[in-house]
C-alpha positions as CSV (number, residue, x, y, z in Angstrom):
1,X,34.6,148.6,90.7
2,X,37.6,149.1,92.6
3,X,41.5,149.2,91.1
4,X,43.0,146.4,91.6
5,X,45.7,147.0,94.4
6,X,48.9,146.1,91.8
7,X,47.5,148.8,89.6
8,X,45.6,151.4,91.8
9,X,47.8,154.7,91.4
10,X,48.2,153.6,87.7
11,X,45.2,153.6,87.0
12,X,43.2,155.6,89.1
13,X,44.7,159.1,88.5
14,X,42.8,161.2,91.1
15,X,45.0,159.5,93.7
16,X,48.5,161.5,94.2
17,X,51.5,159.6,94.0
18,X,54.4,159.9,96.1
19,X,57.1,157.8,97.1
20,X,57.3,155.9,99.9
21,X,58.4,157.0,103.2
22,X,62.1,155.4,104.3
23,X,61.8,154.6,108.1
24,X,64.5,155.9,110.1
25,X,66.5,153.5,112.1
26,X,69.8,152.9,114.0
27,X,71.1,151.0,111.1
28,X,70.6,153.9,108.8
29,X,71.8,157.4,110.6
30,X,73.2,160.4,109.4
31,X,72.0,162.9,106.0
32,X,72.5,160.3,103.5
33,X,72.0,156.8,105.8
34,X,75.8,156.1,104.4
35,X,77.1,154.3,107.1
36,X,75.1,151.9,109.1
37,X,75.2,152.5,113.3
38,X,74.3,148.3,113.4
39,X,78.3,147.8,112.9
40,X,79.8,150.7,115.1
41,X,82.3,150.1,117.7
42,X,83.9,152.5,119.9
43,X,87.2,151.6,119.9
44,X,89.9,152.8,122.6
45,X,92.7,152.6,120.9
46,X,96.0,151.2,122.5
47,X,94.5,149.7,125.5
48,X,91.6,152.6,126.0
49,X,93.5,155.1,127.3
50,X,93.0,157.6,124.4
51,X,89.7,158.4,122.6
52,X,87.3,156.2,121.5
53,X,86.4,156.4,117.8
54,X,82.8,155.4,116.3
55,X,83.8,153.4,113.2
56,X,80.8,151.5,111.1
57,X,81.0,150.7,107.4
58,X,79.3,151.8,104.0
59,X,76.2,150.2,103.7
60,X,75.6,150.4,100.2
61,X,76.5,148.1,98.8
62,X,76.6,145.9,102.2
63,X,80.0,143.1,101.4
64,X,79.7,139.8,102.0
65,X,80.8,138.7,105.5
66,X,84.3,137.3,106.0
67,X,85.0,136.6,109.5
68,X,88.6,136.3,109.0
69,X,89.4,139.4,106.6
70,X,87.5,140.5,109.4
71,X,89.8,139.2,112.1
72,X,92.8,139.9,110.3
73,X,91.6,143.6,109.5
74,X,91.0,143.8,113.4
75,X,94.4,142.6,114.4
76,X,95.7,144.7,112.0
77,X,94.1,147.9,113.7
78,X,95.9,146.6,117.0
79,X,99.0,146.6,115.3
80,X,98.9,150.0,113.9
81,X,97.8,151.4,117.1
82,X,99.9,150.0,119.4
83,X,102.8,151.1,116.7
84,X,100.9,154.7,117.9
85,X,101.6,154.1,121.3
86,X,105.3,152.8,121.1
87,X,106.3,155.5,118.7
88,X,104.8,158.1,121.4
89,X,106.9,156.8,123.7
90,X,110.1,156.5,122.1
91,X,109.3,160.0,122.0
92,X,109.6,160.8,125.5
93,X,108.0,162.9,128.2
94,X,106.7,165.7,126.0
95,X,103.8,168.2,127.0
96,X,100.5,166.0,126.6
97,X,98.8,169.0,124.2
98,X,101.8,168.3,122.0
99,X,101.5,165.0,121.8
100,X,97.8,165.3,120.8
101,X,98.6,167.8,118.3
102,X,100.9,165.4,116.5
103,X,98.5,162.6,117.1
104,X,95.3,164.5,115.7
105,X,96.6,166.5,113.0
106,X,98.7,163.7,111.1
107,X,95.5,161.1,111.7
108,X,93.8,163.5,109.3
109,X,95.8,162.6,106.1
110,X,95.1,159.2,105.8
111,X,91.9,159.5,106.9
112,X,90.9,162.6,104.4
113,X,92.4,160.0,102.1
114,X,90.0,157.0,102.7
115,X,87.0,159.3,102.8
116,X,88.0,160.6,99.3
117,X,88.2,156.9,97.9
118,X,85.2,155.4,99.1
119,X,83.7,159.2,98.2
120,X,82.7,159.8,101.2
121,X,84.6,163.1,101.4
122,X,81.9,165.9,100.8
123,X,78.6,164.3,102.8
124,X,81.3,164.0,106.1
125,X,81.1,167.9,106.4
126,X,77.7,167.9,107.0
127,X,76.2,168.1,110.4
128,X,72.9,168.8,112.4
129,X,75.1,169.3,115.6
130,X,78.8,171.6,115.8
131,X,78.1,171.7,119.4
132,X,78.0,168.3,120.1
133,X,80.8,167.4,118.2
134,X,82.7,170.2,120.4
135,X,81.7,168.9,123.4
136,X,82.8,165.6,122.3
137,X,86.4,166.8,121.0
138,X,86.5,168.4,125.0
139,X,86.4,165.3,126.0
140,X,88.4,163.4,123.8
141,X,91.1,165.6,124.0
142,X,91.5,165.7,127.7
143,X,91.2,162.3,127.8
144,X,94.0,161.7,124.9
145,X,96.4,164.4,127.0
146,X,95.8,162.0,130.4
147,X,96.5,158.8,128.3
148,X,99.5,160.3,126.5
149,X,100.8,161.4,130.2
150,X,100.2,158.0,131.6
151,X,101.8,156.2,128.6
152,X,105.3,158.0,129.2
153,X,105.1,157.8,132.9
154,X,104.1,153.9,132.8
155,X,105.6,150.5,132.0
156,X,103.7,150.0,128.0
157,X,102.0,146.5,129.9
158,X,100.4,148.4,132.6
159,X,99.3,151.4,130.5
160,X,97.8,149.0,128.1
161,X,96.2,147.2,131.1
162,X,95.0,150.2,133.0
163,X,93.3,151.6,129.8
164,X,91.0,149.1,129.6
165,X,88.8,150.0,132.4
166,X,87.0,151.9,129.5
167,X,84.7,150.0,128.5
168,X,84.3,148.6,132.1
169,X,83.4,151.9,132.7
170,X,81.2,152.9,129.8
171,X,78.9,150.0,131.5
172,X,78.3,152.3,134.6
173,X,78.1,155.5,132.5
174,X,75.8,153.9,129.5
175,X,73.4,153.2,132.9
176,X,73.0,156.2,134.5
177,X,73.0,158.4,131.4
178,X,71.3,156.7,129.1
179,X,69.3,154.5,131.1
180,X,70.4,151.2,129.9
181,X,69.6,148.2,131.6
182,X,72.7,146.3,133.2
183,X,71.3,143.3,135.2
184,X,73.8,141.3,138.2
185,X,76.0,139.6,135.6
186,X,77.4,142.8,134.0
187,X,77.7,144.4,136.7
188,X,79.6,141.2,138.0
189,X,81.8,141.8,135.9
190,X,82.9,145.3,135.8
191,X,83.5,145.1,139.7
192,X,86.0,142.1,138.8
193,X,86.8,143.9,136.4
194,X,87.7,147.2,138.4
195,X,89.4,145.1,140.8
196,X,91.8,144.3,138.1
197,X,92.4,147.5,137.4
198,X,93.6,148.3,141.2
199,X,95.2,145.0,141.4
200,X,97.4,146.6,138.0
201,X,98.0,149.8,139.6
202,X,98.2,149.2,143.4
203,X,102.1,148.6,143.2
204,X,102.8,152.5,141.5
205,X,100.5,153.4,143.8
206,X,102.1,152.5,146.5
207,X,105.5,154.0,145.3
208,X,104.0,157.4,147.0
209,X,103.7,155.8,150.4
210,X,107.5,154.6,150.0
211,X,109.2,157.7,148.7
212,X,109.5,155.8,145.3
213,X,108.8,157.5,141.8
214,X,105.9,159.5,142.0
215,X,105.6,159.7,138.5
216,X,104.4,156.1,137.5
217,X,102.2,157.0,140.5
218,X,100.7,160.1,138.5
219,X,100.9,157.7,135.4
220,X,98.7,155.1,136.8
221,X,96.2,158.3,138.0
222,X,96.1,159.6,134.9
223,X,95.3,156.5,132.7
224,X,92.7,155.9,134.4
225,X,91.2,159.1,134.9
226,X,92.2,159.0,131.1
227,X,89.8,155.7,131.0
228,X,86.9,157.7,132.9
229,X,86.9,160.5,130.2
230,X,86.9,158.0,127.5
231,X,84.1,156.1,128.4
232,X,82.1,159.5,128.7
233,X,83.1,160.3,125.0
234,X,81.8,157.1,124.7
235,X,78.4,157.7,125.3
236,X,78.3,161.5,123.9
237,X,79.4,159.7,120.5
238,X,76.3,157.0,121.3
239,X,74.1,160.1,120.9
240,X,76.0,161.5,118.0
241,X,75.4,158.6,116.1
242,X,71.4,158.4,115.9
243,X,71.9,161.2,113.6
244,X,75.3,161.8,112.2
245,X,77.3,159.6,109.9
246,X,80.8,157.7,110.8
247,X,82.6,159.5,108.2
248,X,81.6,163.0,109.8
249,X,82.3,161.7,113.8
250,X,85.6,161.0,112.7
251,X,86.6,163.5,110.8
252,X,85.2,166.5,112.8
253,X,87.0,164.6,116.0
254,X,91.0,164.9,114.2
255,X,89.8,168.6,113.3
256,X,88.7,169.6,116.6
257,X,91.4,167.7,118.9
258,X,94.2,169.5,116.4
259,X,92.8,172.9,116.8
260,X,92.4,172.2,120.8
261,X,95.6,170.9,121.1
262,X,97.2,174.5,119.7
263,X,95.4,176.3,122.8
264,X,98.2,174.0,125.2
265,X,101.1,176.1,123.7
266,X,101.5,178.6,126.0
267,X,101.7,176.4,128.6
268,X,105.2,175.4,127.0
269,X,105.9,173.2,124.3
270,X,108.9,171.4,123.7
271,X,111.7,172.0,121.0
272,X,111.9,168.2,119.1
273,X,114.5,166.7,117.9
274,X,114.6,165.3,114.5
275,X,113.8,161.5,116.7
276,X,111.1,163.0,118.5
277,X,109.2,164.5,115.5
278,X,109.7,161.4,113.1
279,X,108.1,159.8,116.1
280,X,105.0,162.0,116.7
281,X,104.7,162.3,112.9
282,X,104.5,158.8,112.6
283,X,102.6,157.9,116.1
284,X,99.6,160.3,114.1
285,X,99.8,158.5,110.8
286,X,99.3,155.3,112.4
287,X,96.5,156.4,114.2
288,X,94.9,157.6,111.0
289,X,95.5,154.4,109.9
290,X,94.6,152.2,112.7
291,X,91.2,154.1,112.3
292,X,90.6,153.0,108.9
293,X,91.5,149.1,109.2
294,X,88.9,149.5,111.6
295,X,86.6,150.7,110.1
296,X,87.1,147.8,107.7
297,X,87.5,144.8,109.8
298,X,83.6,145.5,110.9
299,X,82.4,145.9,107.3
300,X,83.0,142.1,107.0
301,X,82.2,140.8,110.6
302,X,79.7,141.0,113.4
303,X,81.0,143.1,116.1
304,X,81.3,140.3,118.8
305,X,83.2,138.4,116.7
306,X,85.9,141.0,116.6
307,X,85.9,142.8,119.7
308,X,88.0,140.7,121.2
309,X,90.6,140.3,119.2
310,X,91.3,143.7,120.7
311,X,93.1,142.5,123.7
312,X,95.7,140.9,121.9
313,X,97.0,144.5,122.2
314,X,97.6,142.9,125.8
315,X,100.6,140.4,124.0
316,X,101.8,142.9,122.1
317,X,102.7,145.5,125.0
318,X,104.4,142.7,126.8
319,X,106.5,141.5,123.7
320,X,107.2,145.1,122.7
321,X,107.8,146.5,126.0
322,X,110.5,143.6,126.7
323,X,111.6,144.1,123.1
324,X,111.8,148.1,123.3
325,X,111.9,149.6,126.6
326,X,113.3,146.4,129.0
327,X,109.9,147.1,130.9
328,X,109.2,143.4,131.9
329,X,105.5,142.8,133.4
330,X,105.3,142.2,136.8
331,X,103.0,139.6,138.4
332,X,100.3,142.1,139.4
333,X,100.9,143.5,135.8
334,X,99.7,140.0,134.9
335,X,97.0,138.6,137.1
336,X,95.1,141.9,136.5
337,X,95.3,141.7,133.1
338,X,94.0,138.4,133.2
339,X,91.1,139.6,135.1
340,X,90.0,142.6,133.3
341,X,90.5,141.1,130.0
342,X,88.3,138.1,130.9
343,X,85.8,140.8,132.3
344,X,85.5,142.7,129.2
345,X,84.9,139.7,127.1
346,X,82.3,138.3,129.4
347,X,80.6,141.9,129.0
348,X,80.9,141.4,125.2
349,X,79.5,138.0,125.1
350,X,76.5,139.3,127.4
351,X,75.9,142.1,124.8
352,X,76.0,139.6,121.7
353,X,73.7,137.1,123.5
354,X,71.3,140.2,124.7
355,X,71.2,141.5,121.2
356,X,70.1,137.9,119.9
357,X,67.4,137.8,122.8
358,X,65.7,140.6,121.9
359,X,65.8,139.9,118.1
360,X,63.9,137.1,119.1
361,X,61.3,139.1,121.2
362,X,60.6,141.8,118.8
363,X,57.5,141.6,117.5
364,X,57.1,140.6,113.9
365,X,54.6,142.6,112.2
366,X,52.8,140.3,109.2
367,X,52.5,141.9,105.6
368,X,49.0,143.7,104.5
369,X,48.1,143.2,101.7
């Protein structure tokens, strides 16, 4: 007579028993399956122009969704990081590989911090891949110096702007690297998109033509070859994250941008004032910071229902930049704005409804039994 199926390996002792076998999945990468890749978001904070960070959540115990702790966790992250970008440039036109330094080292204290309270600490040192978290620092950290140039060369409103051809740009790169499939509408919308962009930086563009500052000229360059970069650490960390865990993309990035930042001082750095340090100091603790809201705001919401909440980094340029540096936004500043924010959240709103499409085409598989 056969065991019954409830009982079989209880009762039938020739049978070996071993436990069963966890599938691997996107929504449970890394060693340990900590963090879940289901709720990551690159993020470029301050407009895009520096780095993009992976951030995802703990999924054990997975919280209860709260769209607006969510939100407000989200806005919060703005906040902190566009404090980042105003701090860096009430610090002036300092060498970029400073900057970084400031910004990278100083990020790591409150982030060590978090990881050690959510206990995280110990399984973010572990890795399958150095290298590619190298090559991925490379990136980042040329694309932070170009950002960091841009930002002191540039009106706060158009950096901001500029910046966001990131994810515009991560589009076209996620395509022809990874293969993704972008169909008409997308790509609709990162031309408009793009054109935004130019409509944004045409006028310090046209300063060289007139003998006018060449700098905002190199500024507007720079952020967007700042945005380029970015958008190819993008998809590096895309890879990185089918096997490694949030806790350890972060934390080996802050490590390996600080100690790549040190190889820019014989190229000159500059002696700080008391002003400029407390700025730099504090432009890298808010960074660290800004990284951990984050990571939060997507514990508790899905990540098209806070993605956009990211341009309202857009306001807060304008209102600081007024505010701050009398840099008032000019009417290009402000039609392209328009257009490449309204690009990027029709590109997030094609994503969401994508992802719901094919959750309804996958194939459900019935129970044996």
């Amino acid at each position: 007579m056969t065991c019954p199926v409830s009982v079989r390996i209880a009762s039938c002792p020739s049978l070996p028993s071993r436990p069963p076998k966890r599938p691997f999945t996107r929504s449970h990468p890394g060693r340990h399956g900590q963090l879940r890749a289901g709720a990551v978001a690159l993020h470029s904070s301050a407009g895009g122009f520096i780095e993009a960070h992976v951030t995802g959540p703990a999924a054990s115990p997975a919280p209860e969704q709260n769209p607006l702790l969510g939100i407000a966790l989200k806005v919060a992250s703005v906040c902190a990081f566009m404090a980042m970008a105003t701090a860096i440039k009430i610090a002036g036109q300092l060498p970029p590989g400073q900057i970084v330094f400031f910004r990278s080292f100083f990020a790591i204290l409150p982030i060590v911090a978090y990881l050690l309270v959510t206990r995280q600490f110990t399984d973010a040192w572990y890795t399958d891949r150095p290298l590619s978290h190298v090559l991925r620092g490379l990136v980042g950290v040329s694309a932070m110096g170009l950002g960091f140039f841009g930002l002191t060369r540039l009106p706060l409103p158009d950096a901001i702007a500029i910046g966001y051809a990131r994810p515009l740009l991560t589009v076209v790169l996620g395509a022809l690297i990874l293969g993704e499939v972008v169909r008409r509408y997308r790509w609709s919308a990162v031309i408009i998109g793009l054109v935004g962009v130019m409509i944004i930086s045409w006028p310090n563009l046209q300063l060289l033509r007139g003998g006018g500052d060449a700098g905002q000229a190199a500024g507007a360059l720079a952020t967007f070859l700042s945005a380029c970069l970015a958008a190819f650490a993008f998809v590096l960390v895309r890879r990185l994250v089918d096997t490694e865990k949030t806790a350890t993309i972060v934390l080996y990035f802050s490590i390996t941008a600080s100690v790549l930042a040190l190889f820019s001082i014989p190229f000159g750095w500059s002696a700080l004032t008391a002003v400029q340090t407390s700025a730099l100091v504090a432009a890298g603790f808010c960074g660290g910071l800004g990284q951990i809201l984050l990571t939060q705001s997507y514990r508790y919401a899905e990540t098209s229902t806070i993605a956009p909440f990211e341009y309202t980094s857009v306001v807060l340029s304008i209102v600081i930049g007024i505010a701050l540096f009398a840099e008032y936004p000019t009417a290009a500043t402000l039609v392209g704005s328009a257009i490449v924010v309204a690009s990027g959240i029709f590109i997030i709103y094609r994503e969401h409804r994508l992802g719901l499409e094919r959750g309804k085409a996958r194939p459900v598989t019935p129970p044996h039994g």
